[in-house]
Steps between C-alpha positions, in 0.01 A plus 500: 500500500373154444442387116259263398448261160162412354599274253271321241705231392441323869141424395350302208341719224351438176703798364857368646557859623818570659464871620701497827432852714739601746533809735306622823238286590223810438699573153425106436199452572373806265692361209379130582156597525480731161711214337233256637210728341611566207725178390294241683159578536453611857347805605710728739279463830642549847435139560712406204830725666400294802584198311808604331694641809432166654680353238780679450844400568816689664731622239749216570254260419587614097648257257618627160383266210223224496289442794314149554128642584248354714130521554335812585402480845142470560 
């Protein structure tokens, strides 16, 4: 089974937040998405799951420790 990371610290945030998810990509995008709602401000639409599966990563992509972010893609 392929795992998946949604990881917070790759985007610029007013809060800093550096919640990294990792697991199946269905798993992932559940916890990303309630993270998202209740941490950042989002609501939980499908349209917002949409977004965050696009952007997440294969597991190997991980890096323990600090993590230079960069813009949220538009």
């Amino acid at each position: 089974m392929k795992r998946f990371i949604a990881d917070c610290r790759r985007f610029e945030s007013d809060s800093d937040c550096q919640l990294t998810i990792i697991g199946p990509e269905e798993d992932v995008v559940a916890a990303a998405a309630q993270h998202a709602a209740a941490s950042h401000g989002h609501e939980d639409t499908p349209e917002l799951r949409e977004q965050l599966r696009s952007l997440l990563e294969p597991e190997s992509a991980y890096v323990a420790g600090e993590r230079a972010p960069e813009p949220f893609p538009a």
